[in-house]
C-alpha positions as CSV (number, residue, x, y, z in Angstrom):
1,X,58.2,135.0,46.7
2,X,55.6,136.9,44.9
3,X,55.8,134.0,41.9
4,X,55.3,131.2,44.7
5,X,52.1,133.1,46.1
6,X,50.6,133.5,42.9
7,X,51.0,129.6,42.5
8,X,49.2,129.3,46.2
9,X,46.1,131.0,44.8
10,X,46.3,129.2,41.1
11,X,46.0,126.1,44.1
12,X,43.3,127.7,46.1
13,X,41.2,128.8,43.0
14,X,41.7,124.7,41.9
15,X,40.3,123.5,45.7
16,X,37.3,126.2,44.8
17,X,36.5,123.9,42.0
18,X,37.0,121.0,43.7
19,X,34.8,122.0,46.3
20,X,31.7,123.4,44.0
21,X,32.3,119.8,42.4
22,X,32.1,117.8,46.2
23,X,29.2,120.2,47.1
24,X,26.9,119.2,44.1
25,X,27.8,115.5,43.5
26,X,27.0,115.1,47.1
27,X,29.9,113.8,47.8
28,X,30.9,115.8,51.1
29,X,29.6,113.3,53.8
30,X,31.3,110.1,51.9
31,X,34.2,110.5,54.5
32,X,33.5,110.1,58.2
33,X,36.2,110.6,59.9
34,X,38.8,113.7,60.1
35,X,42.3,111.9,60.0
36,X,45.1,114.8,59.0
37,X,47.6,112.4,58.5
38,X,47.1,108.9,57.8
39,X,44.0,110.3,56.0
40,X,46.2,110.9,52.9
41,X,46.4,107.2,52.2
42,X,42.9,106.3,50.2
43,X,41.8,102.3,50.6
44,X,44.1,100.4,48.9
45,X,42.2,97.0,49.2
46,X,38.5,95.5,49.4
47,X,38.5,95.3,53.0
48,X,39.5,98.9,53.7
49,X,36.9,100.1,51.1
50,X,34.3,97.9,52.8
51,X,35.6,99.7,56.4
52,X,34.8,102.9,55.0
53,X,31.6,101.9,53.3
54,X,30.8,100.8,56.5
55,X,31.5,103.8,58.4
56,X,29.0,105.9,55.8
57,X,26.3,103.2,56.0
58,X,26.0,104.7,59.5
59,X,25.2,108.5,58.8
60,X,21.6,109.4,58.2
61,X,22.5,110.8,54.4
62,X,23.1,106.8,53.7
63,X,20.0,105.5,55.7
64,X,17.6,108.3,54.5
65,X,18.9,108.9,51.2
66,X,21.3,106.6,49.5
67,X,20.4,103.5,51.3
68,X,21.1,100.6,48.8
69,X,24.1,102.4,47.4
70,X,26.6,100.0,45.7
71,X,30.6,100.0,46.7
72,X,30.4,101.3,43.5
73,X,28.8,104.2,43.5
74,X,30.2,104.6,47.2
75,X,33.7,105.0,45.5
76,X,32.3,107.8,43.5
77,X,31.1,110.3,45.7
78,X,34.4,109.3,48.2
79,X,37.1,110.3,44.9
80,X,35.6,114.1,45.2
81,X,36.0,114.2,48.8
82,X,39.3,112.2,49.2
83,X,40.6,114.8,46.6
84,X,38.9,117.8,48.1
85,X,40.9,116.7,51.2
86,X,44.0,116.1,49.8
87,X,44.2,119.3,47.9
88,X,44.0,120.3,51.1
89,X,47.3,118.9,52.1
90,X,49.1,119.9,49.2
91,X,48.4,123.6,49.1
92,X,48.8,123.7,52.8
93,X,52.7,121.7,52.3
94,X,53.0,124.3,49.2
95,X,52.5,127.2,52.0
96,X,54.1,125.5,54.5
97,X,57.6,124.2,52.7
98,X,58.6,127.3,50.5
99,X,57.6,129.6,53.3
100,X,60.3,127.4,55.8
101,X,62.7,127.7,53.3
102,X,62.3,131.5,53.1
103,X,62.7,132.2,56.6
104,X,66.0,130.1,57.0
105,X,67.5,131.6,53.9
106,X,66.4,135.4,55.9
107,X,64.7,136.5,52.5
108,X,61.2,137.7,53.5
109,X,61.2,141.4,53.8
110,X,61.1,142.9,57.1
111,X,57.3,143.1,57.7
112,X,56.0,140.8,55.9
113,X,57.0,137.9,58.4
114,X,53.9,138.3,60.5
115,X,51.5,138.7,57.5
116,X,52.2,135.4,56.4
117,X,52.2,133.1,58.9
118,X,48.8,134.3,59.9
119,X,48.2,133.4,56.5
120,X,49.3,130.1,57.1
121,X,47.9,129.8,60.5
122,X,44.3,130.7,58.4
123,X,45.1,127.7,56.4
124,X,45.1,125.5,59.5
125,X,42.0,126.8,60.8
126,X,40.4,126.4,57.5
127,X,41.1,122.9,57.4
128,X,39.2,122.8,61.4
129,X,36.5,124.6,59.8
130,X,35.7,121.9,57.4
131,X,35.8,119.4,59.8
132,X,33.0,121.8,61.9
133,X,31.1,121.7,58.8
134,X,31.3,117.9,57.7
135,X,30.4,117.0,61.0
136,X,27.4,118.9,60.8
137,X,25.8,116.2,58.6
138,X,27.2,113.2,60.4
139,X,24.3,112.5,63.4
140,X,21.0,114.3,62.6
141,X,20.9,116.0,59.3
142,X,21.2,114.1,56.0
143,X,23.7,117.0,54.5
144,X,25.9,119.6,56.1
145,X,24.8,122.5,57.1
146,X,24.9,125.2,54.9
147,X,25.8,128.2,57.2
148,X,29.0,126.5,57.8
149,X,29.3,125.7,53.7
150,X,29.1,129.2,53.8
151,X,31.7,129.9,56.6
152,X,34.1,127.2,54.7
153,X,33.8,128.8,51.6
154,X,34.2,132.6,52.9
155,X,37.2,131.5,54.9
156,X,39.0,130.1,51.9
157,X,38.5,133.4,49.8
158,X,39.9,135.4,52.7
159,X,42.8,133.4,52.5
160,X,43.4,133.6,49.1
161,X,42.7,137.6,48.6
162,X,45.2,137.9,51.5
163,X,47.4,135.4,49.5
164,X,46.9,137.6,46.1
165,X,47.3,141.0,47.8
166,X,50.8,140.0,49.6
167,X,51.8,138.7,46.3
168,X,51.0,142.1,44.5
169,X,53.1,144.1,47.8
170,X,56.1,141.4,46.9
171,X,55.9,141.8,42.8
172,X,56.2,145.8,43.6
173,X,58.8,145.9,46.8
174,X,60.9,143.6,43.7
175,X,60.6,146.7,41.5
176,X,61.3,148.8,43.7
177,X,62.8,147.9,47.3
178,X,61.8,151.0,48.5
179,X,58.3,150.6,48.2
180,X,55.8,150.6,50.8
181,X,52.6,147.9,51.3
182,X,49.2,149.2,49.7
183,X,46.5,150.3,52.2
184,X,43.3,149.2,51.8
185,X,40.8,152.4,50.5
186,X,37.6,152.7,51.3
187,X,36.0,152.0,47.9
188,X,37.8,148.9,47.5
189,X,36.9,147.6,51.1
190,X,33.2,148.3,50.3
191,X,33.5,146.0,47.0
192,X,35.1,143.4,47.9
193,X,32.6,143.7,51.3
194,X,29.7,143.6,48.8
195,X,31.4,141.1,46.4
196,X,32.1,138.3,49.8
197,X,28.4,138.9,50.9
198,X,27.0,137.9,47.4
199,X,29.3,134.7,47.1
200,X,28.4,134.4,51.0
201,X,24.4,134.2,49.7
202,X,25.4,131.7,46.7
203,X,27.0,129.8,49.3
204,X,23.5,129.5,51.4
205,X,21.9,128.8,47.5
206,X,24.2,125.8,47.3
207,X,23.7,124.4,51.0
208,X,20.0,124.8,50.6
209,X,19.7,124.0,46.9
210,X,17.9,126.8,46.1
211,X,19.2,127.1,42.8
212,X,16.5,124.6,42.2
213,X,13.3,126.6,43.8
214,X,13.1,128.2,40.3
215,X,14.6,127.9,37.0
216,X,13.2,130.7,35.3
217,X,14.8,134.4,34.6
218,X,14.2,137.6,35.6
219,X,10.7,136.6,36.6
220,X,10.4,133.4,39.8
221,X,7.8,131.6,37.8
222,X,5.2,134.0,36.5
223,X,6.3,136.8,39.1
224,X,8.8,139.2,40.4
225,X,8.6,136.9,44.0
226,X,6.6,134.1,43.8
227,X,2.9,134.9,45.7
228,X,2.3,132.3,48.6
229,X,6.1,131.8,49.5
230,X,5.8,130.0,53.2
231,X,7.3,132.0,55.2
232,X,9.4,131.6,58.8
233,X,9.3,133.2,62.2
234,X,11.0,135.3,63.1
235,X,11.5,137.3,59.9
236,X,15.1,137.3,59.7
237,X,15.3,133.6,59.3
238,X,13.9,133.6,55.8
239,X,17.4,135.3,54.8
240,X,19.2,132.3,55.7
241,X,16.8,129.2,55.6
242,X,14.0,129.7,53.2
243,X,15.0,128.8,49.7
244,X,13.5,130.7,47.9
245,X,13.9,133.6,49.7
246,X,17.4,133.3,49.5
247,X,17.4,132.1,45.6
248,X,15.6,136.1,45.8
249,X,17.9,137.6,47.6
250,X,21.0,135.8,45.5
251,X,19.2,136.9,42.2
252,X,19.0,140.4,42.9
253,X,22.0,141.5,45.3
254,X,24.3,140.3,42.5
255,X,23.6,143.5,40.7
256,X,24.3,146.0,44.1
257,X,27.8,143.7,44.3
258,X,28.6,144.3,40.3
259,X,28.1,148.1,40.6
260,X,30.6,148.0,43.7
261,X,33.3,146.0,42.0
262,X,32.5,148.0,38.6
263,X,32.9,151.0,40.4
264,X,35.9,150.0,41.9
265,X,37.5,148.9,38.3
266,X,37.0,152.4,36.8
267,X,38.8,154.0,40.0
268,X,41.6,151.6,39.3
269,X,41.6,152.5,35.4
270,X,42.1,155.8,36.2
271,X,45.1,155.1,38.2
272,X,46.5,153.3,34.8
273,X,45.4,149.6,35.7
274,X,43.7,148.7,32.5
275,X,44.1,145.6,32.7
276,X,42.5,145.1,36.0
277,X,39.6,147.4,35.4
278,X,38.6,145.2,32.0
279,X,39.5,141.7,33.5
280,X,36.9,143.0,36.3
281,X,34.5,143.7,33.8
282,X,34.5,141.0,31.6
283,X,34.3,138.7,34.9
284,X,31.2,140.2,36.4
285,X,29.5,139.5,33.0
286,X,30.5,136.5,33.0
287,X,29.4,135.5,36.0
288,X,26.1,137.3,36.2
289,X,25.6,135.5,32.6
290,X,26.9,132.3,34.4
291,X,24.1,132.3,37.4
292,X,21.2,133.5,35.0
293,X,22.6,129.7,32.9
294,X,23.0,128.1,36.2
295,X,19.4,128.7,37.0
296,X,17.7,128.0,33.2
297,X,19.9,124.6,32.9
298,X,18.4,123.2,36.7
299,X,22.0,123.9,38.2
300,X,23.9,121.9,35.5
301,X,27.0,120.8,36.5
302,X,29.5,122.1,34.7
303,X,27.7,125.5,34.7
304,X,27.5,125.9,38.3
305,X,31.0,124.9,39.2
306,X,32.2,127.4,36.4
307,X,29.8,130.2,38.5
308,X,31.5,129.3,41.6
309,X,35.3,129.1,39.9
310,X,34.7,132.5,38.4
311,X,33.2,133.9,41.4
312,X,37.2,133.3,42.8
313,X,38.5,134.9,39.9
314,X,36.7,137.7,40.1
315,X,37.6,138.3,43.5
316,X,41.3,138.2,42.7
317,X,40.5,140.7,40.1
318,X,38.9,143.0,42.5
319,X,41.8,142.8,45.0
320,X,44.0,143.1,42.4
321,X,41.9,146.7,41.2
322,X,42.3,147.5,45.0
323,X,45.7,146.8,45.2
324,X,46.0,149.2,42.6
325,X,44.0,152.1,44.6
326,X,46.1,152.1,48.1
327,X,49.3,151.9,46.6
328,X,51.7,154.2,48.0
329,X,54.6,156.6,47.0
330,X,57.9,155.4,49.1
C-alpha cells in the first residue's frame, strides 16, 4: 500500500506540472464546459472541434484577447487543458481502483480506513474546485481568477502531503506491525505552514502575472520596492491584487519559508534522517535559485514550470523530514 501511494504522489507531482504548463500557455479557459465523464473523449472529427471552438469563441478571453485565433492554435492551448483534465481522471481511477481492491481483500490496517477515503473524498472535491476556478474566467473576466488558482493549487498539495505522510506510516507499520502513526510536531507544522503560504503567494504571482512586474534581482528596478507603486484601498488588498506588491512579498517571504523548512531538516538529521535533511536542502536552493532564474529570464517556460514542480518536491521532502520528527515508539 505504501508502494501504491508513493506512485499517487509521483501522479500528483506530474498534474503539478501539467498545471504550471496549462497556467502559462494560457490554456485554462480553452474548455468550457465541466463534463466528468464523457469529457474524457477529446474531438475526434472536424465538426466536434469546430463545436468546441465555438463554445470558446464565446468567452471574453477569445473576444478580448485571442480573437482571430485559428482552429489551429485553438487545438493548442485545448491539448494542455484536455490533459490537465484527464490526468485528473487517471490519478483519481489510480486512488479510486487499488484502494477498492484493498478494502475487499481486508488489507488496510485498522485505522487507516478513514484516513484515506477522506483522501479520496479531497480528490473529488479538488476536481469541483477547478471547475469553481475555470468558471471564474468564463463570463466577465478574460482569465481565472487567481485566488481560486491559488485555492486549486493549495488543495492539490494538501492532498498529496496527506498522500506522502500515509505512505511513510504504511512503509513503517510494514517494518514493524507494531508501530504507531507519526504525530505531527510543532516545528514541522510551522514549516510546512510557512512552506504552503509561500507557494500560496507564487500561486497569486502566477494568476496575476506578477512574475512579469520586474525582472531584475535583489533590487525591483533600481530599488529595494519600486517608489510610486499605485496602491489600493483598503490596505490589505495590495497583498492579494497588486502585482507588484505581491511579486514583493513572493521575493522576500521565500527566505522566512527556507529558514522554517531548513530548520526543520536539521531537527530531522538529528533524529538520523540524513537523507531527508540534505534532499531538503539541496531543494530550497534549488528553488530559491529557480525563482531568482524565473524572474531574470521574463518567466521562461521551462524555468517556471521547473520552480513550480520543485516547489511539490520540496514539500514532500519537508513532510517527509516531519514524518521523521513525530514518529513514535510502539
Amino acid at each position: 500500500m505504501a508502494r501504491w501511494l508513493y506512485v499517487v504522489a509521483a501522479l500528483i507531482v506530474v498534474m503539478v506540472a501539467v498545471g504550471g504548463i496549462t497556467r502559462l500557455t494560457e490554456s485554462g479557459l480553452s474548455i468550457t464546459q465541466w463534463k466528468p465523464i464523457s469529457g474524457t473523449i477529446p474531438p475526434l472529427n472536424e465538426a466536434q472541434w469546430m463545436a468546441e471552438f465555438r463554445h470558446y469563441q464565446r468567452i471574453p478571453e477569445y473576444q478580448e484577447i485571442n480573437r482571430g485565433m485559428t482552429l489551429d492554435g485553438f487545438k493548442q492551448i485545448f491539448f494542455w487543458e484536455y490533459v490537465h483534465r484527464l490526468l485528473g481522471r487517471v490519478i483519481g481511477l489510480a486512488f479510486a481502483l487499488p484502494l477498492l481492491w484493498f478494502a475487499i481483500k481486508r488489507q488496510i490496517p485498522r485505522g487507516y480506513g478513514p484516513r484515506l477515503l477522506a483522501l479520496l473524498a479531497l480528490g473529488g472535491l479538488q476536481g469541483a474546485i477547478g471547475w469553481w476556478m475555470v468558471a471564474s474566467g468564463l463570463s466577465v473576466r478574460t482569465d481565472v481568477s487567481h485566488v481560486r488558482l491559488a485555492v486549486h493549487l493549495s488543495a492539490a498539495l494538501v492532498i498529496l502531503g496527506g498522500v506522502v505522510w500515509t505512505a511513510l506510516d504504511l512503509r513503517d507499520l510494514a517494518r514493524d506491525p507494531l508501530a504507531r502513526p507519526a504525530g505531527l510536531k510543532p516545528l514541522a507544522a510551522v514549516a510546512m505552514l510557512l512552506l504552503g503560504i509561500q507557494i500560496f503567494i507564487g500561486a497569486f504571482t502566477a494568476g496575476l502575472n506578477a512574475g512579469y512586474a520586474f525582472s531584475t534581482w535583489p533590487l525591483m528596478g533600481d530599488s529595494f520596492f519600486p517608489a510610486g507603486t499605485p496602491m489600493l484601498e483598503p490596505a490589505w488588498r495590495n497583498l492579494v491584487d497588486n502585482p507588484i506588491v505581491v511579486q514583493f512579498v513572493h521575493r522576500w517571504f521565500a527566505f522566512a519559508a527556507a529558514a522554517a523548512v531548513i530548520w526543520l531538516a536539521f531537527a530531522a538529521r538529528r533524529r538520523g534522517a540524513v537523507n531527508a535533511w540534505g534532499a531538503v536542502i539541496l531543494l530550497t536552493g534549488l528553488q530559491i535559485l529557480l525563482g531568482i532564474a524565473t524572474l531574470l529570464t521574463g518567466v521562461d517556460l521551462t524555468i517556471a514550470v521547473a520552480h513550480q514542480v520543485n516547489a511539490a518536491i520540496l514539500l514532500i521532502a519537508v513532510v517527509a523530514a516531519g514524518h521523521t520528527l513525530g514518529r513514535r515508539r510502539a
